[in-house]
C-alpha positions as CSV (number, residue, x, y, z in Angstrom):
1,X,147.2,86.1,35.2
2,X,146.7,89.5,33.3
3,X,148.6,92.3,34.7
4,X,145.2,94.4,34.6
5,X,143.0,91.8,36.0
6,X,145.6,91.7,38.9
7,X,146.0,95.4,39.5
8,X,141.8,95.3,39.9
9,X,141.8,92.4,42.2
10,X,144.3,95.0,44.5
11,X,142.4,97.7,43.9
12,X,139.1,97.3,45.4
13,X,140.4,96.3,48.8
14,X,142.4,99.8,49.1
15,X,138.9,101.8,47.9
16,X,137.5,99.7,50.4
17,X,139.7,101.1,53.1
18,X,140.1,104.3,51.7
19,X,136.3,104.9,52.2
20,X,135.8,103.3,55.5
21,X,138.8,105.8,56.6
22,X,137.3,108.7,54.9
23,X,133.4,107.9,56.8
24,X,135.3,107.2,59.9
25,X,137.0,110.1,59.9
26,X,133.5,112.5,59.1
27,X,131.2,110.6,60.7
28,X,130.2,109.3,64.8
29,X,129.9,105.9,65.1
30,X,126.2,105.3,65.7
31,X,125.4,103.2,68.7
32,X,122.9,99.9,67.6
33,X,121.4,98.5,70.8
34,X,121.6,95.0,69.0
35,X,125.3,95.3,69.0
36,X,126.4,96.6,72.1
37,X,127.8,93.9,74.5
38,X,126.0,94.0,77.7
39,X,127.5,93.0,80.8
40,X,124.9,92.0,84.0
41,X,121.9,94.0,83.8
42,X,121.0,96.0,86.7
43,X,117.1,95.7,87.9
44,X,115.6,98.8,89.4
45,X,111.8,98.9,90.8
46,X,109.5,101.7,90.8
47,X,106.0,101.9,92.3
48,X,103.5,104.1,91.2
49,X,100.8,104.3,93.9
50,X,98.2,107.5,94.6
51,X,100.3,110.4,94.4
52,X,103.5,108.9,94.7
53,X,106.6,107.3,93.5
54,X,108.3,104.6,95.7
55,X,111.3,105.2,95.4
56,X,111.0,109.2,94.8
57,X,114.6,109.4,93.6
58,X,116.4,107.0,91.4
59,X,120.0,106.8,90.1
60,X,121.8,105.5,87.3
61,X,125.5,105.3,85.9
62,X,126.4,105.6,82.7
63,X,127.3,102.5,80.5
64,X,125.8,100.1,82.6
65,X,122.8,98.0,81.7
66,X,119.7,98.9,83.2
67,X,116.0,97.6,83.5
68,X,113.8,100.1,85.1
69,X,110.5,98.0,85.8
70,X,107.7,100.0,86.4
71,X,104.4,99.0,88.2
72,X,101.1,100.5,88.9
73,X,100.7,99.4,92.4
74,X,97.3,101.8,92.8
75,X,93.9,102.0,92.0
76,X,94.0,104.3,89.3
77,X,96.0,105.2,85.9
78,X,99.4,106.8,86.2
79,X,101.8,108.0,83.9
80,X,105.3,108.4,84.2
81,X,106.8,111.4,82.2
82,X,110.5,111.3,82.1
83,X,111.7,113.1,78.9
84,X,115.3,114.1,80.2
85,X,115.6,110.6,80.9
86,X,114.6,109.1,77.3
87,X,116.6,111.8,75.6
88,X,119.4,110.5,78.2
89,X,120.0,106.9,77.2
90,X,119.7,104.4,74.4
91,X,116.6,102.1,74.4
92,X,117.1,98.8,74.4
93,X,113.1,98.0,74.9
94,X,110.2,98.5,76.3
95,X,107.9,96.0,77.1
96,X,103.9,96.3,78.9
97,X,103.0,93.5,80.8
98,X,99.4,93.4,81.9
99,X,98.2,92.4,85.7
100,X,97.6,88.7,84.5
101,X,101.7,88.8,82.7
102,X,100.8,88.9,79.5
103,X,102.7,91.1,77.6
104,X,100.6,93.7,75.8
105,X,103.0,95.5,73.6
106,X,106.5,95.8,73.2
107,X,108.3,98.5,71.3
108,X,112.0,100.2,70.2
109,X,112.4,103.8,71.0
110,X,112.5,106.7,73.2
111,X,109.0,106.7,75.1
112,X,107.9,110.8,75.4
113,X,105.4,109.4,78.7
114,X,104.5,105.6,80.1
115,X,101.0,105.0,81.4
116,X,99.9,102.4,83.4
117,X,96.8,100.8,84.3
118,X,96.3,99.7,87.5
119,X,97.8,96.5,87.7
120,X,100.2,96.9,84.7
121,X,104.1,97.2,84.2
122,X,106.6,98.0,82.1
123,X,110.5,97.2,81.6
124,X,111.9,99.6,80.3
125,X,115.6,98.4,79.1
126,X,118.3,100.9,78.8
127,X,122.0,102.0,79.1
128,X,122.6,105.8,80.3
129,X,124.8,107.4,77.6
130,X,124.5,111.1,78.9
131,X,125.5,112.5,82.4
132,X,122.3,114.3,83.9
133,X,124.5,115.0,87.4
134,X,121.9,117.7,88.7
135,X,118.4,115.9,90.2
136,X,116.0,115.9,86.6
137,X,112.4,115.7,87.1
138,X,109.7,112.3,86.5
139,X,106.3,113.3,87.0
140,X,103.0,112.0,86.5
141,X,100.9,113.5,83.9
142,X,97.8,112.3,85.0
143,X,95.2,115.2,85.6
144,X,95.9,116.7,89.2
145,X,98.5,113.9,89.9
146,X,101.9,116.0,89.6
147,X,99.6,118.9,91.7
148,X,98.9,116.2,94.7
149,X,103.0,115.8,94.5
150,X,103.3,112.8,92.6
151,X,106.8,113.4,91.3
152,X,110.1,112.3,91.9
153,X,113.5,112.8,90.2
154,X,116.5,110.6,89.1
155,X,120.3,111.2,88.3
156,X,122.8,110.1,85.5
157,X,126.8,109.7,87.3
């Protein structure tokens, strides 16, 4: 073999490394939903019903696997507004399931609001990656819905 052909062939393997040490070194590693390893998932409900959420306060821990399933258990539209909660963790998926369990839509990313029709839910699949220790707000954004009391608030340990 040629002496040049061979120092090539060793070559590319140490640029290789070099720039994988060199981005590793600069840059955070980026967190892909389809490659974390998920452990159990943990199921929590929550009811939307007129002018209120059942359970009013919801908690999470961070790292662990989460599907928050959502349903409209009134007679009228809700929406849940949560955006300290979307900001806090990484989306895995949402899905909206109509009241015959079709699934309407599903979607990747951090949803601003949720609304509901009666009869409707929605997983939401997440893992917490930010502590929000202090109580955080979810309201409903529905006109006069938050000012009837419809909110409640959730936790990140």
């Amino acid at each position: 073999m040629n002496i040049k052909k061979l120092m090539v062939i060793l070559s590319v393997p140490l640029v290789l490394i070099a720039q994988t040490a060199c981005i590793g070194a600069t840059e955070k590693p980026k967190l892909e939903a389809d490659s974390l390893p998920l452990g159990e998932t943990i199921e929590v409900n929550l009811d939307l019903a007129e002018y209120k959420f059942i359970p009013n306060h919801l908690e999470f821990e961070l790292g662990k696997s989460y599907n928050l399933k959502i349903r409209n258990i009134g007679k009228v539209r809700h929406e849940i507004g949560a955006p300290v909660l979307a900001v806090s963790v990484l989306t895995l998926g949402v899905e909206v399931i109509n009241k015959d369990g079709n699934t309407i839509v599903t979607f990747r990313g951090k949803p601003a609001g949720i609304e509901l029709m009666p009869g409707q839910t929605v997983h939401w699949r997440f893992i917490p990656i930010k502590a929000q220790p202090k109580a955080k707000q979810m309201t409903c954004d529905e006109p006069k819905h938050l000012q009837h009391g419809m909110l409640g608030t959730f936790i990140i340990r």
